[in-house]
C-alpha positions in Angstrom: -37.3 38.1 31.5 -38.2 41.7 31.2 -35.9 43.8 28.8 -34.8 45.9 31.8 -33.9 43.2 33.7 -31.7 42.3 31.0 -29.8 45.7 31.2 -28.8 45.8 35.2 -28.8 41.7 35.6 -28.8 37.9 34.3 -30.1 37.9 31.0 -32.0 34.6 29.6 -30.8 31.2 30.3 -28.5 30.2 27.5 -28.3 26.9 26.1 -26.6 24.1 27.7 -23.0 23.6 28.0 -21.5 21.2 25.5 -19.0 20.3 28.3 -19.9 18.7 31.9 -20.4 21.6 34.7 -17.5 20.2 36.8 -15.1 19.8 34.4 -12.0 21.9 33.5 -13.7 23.1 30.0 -17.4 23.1 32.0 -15.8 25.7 34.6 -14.1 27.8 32.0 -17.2 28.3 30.1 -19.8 29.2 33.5 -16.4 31.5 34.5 -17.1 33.2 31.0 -20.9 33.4 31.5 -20.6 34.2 34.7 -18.4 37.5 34.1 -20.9 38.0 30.8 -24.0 37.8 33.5 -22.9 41.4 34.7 -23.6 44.8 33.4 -21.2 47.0 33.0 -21.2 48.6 36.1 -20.7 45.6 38.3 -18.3 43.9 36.2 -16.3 41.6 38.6 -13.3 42.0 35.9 -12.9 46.2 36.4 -13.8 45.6 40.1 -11.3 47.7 41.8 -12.0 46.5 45.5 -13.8 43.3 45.1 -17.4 44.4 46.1 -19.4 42.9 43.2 -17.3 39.3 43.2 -20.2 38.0 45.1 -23.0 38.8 42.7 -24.3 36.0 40.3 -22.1 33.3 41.8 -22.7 30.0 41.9 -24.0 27.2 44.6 -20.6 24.8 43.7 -17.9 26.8 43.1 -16.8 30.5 43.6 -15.2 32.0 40.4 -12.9 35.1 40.6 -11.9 37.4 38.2 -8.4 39.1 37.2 -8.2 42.1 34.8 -8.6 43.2 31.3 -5.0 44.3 31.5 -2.8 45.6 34.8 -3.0 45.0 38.6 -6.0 45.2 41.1 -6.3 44.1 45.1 -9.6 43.3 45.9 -10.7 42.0 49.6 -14.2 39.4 49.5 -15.7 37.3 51.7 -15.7 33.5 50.1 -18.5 31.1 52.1 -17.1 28.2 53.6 -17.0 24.8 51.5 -16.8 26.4 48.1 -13.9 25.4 45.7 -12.3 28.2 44.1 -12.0 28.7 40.0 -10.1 31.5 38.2 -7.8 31.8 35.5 -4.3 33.4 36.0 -4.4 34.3 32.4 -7.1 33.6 29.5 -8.8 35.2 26.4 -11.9 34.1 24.8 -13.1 35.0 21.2 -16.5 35.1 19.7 -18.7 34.8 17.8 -16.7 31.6 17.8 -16.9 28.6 15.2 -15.4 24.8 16.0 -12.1 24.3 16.7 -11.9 28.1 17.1 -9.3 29.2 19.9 -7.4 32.1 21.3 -4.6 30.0 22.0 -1.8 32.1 23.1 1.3 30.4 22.6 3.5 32.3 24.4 1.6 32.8 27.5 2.7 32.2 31.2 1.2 32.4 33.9 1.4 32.1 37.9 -0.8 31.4 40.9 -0.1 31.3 45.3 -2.2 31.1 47.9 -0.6 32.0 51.2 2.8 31.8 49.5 2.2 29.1 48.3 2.5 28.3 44.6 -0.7 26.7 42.7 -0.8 24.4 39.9 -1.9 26.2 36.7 -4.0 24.0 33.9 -4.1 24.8 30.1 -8.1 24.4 29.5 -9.6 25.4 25.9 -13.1 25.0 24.8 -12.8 23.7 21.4 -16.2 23.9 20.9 -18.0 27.0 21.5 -20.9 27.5 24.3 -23.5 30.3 24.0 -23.4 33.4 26.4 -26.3 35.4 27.0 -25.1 38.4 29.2 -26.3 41.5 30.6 -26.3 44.5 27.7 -22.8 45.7 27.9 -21.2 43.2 29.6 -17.7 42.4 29.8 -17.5 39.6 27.8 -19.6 40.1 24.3 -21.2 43.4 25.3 -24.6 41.9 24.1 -27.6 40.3 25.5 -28.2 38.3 22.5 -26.8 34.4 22.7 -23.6 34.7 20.8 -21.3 31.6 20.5 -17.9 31.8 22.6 -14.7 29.7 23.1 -11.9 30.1 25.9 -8.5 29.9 26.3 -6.5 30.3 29.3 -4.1 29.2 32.0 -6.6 28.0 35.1 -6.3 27.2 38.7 -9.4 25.2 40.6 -9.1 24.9 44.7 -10.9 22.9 46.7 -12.6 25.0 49.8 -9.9 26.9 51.7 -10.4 26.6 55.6 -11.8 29.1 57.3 -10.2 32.4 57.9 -8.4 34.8 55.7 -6.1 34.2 52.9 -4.1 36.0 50.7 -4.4 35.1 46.8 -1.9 36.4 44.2 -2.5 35.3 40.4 -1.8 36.7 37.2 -0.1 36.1 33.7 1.4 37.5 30.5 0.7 37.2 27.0 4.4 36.6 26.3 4.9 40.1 24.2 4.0 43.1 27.5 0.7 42.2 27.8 0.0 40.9 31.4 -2.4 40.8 34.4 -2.7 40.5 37.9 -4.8 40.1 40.7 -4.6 40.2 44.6 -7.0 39.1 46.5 -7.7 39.0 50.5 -9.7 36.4 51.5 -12.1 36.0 54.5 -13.9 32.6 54.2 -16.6 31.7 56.4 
């Protein structure tokens, strides 16, 4: 990959996951490389209306992103018969070692979709996965393959039907730190 492709886009393919795709810890770690594939001026994370949540996603599952602290309302279209994957609240550290966490003990955290609330899952990667991102991107700010692990609170839906929805999720650190996301949905 050319070195300028590497600052506006995807930068080389990192290594495999140590986790399967599908799983809880799999999705966690593409969510991570997925916000880490974006430069810094289409970072799906400081997105302020949701234009650039469709860029670099995925054929099986469409990941969206909350903030690096405060509230946002974003509006995307979603395709029809992709799950959904985001966390209401998460943190990830690197360069990571085993067993190497962000664990936040105190953290809560809350999901609905059409006023509905979601089940929230407490998904770590114990053992870190390598991100290659975009130069200045969100996650390590570096295009070199640096060794992550994630924390978080996550939520995974299976496709919504079609139409629009209205998702709300966000979370707190347990001390004043929090986040939150609103998203209108148009799947079809």
């Amino acid at each position: 990959m050319s070195p300028l492709r590497s600052l506006f886009g995807r930068a080389a393919e990192p290594a495999p996951l140590p986790y399967p795709p599908a799983s809880p810890e799999g999705l966690a770690a593409r969510w991570v490389r997925w916000v880490a594939a974006h430069g810094p001026t289409k970072n799906p994370v400081r997105d302020t209306t949701g234009e650039h949540a469709g860029h670099h996603q995925s054929a099986d599952v469409w990941f969206l992103g909350g903030t690096y602290g405060g509230t946002v309302t974003r509006r995307c279209a979603v395709p029809a018969g992709r799950g959904l994957f985001f966390p209401a609240f998460n943190m990830w550290q690197f360069p990571a070692h085993p067993g190497e966490m962000p664990v936040v003990s105190r953290a809560t955290g809350h999901a609905q979709l059409d006023g509905v609330p979601l089940p929230l899952a407490t998904v770590g990667t114990p053992t870190p996965f390598e991100v290659r991102g975009a130069l200045g991107n969100g996650v390590t700010s570096t295009s070199r393959p640096t060794p992550v692990t994630v924390w978080g609170l996550w939520a995974s839906l299976p496709p919504l039907a079609p139409g629009a929805h209205e998702l709300t999720f966000g979370g707190s650190d347990g001390g004043g730190f929090w986040v939150e996301a609103q998203y209108r949905l148009v799947v079809s």
